[in-house]
N, CA, C and O atoms as a Maestro MAE file, in Angstrom:
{
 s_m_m2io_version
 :::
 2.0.0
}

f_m_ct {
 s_m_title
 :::
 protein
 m_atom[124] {
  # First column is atom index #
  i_m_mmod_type
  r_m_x_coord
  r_m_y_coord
  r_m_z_coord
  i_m_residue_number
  s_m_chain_name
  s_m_pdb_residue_name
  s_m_pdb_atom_name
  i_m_atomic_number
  :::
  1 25 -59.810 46.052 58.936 1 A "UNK " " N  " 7
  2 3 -58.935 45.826 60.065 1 A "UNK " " CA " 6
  3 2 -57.520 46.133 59.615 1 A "UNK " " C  " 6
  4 15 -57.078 45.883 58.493 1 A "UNK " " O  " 8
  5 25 -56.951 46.622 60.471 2 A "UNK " " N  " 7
  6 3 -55.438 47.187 59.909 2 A "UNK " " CA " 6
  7 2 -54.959 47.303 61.288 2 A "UNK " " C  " 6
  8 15 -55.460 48.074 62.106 2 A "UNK " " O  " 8
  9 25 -53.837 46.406 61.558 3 A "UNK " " N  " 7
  10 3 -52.941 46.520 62.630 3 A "UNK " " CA " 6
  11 2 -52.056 47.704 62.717 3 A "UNK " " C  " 6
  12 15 -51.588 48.183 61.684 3 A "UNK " " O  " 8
  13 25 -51.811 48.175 63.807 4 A "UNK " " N  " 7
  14 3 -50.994 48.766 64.261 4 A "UNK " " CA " 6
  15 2 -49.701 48.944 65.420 4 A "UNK " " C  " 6
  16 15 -50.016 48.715 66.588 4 A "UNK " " O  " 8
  17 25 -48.531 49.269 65.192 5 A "UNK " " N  " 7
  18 3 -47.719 48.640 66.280 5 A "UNK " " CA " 6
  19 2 -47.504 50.022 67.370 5 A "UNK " " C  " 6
  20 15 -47.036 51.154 67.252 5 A "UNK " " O  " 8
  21 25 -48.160 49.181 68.520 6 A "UNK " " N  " 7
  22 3 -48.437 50.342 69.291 6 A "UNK " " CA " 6
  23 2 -47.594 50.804 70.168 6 A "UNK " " C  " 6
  24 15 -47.879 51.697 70.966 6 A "UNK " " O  " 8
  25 25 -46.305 50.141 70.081 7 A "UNK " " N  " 7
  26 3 -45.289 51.326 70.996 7 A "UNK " " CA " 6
  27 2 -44.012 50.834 70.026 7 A "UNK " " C  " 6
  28 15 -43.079 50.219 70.540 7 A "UNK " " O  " 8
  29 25 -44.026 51.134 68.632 8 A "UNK " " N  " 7
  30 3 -42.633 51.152 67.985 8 A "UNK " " CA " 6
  31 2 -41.638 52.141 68.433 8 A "UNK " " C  " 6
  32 15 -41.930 53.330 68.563 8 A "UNK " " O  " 8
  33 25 -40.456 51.662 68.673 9 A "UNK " " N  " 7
  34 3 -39.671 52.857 68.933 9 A "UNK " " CA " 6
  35 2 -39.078 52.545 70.171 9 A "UNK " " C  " 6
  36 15 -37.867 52.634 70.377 9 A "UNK " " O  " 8
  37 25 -40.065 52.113 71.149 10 A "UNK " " N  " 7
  38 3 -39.423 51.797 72.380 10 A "UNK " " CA " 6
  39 2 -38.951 50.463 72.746 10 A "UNK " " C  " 6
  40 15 -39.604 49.419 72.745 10 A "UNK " " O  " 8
  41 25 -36.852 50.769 73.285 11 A "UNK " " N  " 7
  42 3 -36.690 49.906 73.062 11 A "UNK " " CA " 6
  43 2 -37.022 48.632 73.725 11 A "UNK " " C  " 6
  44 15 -37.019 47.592 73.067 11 A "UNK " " O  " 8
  45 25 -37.282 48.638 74.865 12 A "UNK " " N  " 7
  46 3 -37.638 47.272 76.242 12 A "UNK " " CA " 6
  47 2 -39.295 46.761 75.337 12 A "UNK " " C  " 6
  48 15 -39.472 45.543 75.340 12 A "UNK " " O  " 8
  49 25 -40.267 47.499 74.717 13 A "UNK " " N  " 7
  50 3 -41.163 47.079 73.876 13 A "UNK " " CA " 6
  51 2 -40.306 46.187 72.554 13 A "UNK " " C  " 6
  52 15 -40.794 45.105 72.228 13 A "UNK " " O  " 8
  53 25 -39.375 46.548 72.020 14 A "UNK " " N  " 7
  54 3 -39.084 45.816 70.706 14 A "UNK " " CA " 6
  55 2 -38.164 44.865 71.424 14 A "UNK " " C  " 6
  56 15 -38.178 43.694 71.047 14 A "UNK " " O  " 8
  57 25 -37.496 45.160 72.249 15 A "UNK " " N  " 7
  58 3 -36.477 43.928 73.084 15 A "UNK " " CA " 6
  59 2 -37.425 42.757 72.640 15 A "UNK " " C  " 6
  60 15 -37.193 41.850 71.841 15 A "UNK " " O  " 8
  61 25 -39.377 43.212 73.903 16 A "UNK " " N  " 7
  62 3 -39.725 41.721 74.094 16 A "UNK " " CA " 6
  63 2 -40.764 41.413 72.770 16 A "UNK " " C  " 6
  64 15 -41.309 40.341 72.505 16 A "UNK " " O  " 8
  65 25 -40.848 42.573 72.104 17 A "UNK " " N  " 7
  66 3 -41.572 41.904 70.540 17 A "UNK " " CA " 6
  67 2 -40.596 40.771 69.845 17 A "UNK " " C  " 6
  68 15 -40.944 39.602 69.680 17 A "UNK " " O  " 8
  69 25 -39.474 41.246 69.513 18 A "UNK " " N  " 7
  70 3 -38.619 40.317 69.238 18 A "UNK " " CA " 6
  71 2 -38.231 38.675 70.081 18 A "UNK " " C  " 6
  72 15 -38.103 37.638 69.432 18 A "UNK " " O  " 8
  73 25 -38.128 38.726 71.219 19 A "UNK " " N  " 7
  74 3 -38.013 37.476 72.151 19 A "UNK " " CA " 6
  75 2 -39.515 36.774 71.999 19 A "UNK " " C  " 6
  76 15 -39.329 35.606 72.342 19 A "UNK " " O  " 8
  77 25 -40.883 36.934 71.653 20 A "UNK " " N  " 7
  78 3 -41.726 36.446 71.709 20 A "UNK " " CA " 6
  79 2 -42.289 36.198 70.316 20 A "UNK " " C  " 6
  80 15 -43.283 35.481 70.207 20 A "UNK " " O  " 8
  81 25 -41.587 36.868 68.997 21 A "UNK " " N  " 7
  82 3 -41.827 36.446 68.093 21 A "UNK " " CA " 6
  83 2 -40.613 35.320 67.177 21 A "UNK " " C  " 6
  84 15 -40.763 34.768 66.087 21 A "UNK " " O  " 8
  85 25 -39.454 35.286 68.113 22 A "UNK " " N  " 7
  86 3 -38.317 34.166 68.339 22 A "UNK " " CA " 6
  87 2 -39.124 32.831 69.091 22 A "UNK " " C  " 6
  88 15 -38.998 31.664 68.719 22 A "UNK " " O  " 8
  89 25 -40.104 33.364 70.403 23 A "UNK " " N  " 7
  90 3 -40.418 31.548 70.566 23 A "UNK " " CA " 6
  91 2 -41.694 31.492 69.837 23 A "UNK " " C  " 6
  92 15 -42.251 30.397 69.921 23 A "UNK " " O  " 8
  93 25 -42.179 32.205 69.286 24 A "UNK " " N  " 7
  94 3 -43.070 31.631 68.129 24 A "UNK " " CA " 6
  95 2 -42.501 31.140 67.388 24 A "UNK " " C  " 6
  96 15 -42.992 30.034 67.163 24 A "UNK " " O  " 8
  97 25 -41.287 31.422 66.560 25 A "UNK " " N  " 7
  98 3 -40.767 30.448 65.562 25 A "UNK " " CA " 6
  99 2 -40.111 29.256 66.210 25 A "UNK " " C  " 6
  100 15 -40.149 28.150 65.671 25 A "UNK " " O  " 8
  101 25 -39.575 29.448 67.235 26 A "UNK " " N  " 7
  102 3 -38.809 28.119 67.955 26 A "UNK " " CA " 6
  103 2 -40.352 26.925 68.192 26 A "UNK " " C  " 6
  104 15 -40.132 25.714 68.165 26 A "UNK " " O  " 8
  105 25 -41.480 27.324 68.360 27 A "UNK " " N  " 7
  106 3 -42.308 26.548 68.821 27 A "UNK " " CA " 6
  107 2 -42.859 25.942 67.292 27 A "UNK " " C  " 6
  108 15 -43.215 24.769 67.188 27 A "UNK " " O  " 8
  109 25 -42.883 26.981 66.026 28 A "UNK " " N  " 7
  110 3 -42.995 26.073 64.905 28 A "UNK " " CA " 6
  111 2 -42.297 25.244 64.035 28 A "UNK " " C  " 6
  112 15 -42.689 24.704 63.000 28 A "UNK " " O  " 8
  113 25 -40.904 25.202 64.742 29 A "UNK " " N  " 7
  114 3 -39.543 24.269 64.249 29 A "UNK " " CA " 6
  115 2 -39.523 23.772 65.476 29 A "UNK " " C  " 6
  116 15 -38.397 23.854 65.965 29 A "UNK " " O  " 8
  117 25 -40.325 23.281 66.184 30 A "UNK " " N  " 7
  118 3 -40.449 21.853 67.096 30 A "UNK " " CA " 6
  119 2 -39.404 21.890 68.475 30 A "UNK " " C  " 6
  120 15 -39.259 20.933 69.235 30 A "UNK " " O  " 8
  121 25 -38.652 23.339 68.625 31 A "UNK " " N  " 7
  122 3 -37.861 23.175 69.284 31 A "UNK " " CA " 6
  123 2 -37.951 23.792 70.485 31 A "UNK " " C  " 6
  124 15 -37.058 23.650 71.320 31 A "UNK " " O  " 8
  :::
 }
 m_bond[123] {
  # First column is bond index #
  i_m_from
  i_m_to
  i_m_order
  :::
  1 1 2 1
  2 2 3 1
  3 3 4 2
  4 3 5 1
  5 5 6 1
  6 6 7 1
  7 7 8 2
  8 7 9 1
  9 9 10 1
  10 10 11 1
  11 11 12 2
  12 11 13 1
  13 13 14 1
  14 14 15 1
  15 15 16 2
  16 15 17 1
  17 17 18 1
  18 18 19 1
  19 19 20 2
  20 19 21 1
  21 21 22 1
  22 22 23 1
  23 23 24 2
  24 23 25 1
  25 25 26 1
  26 26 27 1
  27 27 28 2
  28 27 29 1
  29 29 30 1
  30 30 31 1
  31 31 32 2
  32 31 33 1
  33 33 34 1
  34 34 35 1
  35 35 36 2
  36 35 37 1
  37 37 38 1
  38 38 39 1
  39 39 40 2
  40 39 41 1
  41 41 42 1
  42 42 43 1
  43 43 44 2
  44 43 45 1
  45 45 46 1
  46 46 47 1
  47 47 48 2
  48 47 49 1
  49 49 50 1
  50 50 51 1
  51 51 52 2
  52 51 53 1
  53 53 54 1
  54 54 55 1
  55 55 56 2
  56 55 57 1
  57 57 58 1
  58 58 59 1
  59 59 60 2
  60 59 61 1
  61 61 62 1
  62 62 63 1
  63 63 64 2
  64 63 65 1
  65 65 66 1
  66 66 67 1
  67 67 68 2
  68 67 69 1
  69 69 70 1
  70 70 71 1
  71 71 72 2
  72 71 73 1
  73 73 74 1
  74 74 75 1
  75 75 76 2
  76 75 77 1
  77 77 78 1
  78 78 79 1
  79 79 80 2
  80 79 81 1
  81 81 82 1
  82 82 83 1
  83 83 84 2
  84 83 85 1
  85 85 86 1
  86 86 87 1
  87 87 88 2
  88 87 89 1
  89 89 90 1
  90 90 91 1
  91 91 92 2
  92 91 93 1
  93 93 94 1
  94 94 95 1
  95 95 96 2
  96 95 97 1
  97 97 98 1
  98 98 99 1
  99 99 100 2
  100 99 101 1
  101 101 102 1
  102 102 103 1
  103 103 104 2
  104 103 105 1
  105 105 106 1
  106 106 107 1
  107 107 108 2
  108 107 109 1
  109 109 110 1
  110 110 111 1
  111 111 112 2
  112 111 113 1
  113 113 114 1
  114 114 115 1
  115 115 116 2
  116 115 117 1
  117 117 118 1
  118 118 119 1
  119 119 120 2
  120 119 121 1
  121 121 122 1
  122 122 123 1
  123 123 124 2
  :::
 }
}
């Protein structure tokens, strides 16, 4: 198994990769 990121590059894709891997960390620092 080997991930792949399937629309790198585009930015409204990395906008919401980034905002959803921000409330993953906000949700494991309790906040």
């Amino acid at each position: 198994w080997h991930w792949v990121k399937g629309h790198a590059g585009h930015a409204l894709n990395e906008r919401a990769d980034g905002l959803a891997n921000r409330g993953i960390e906000d949700m494991k620092a309790g906040r």
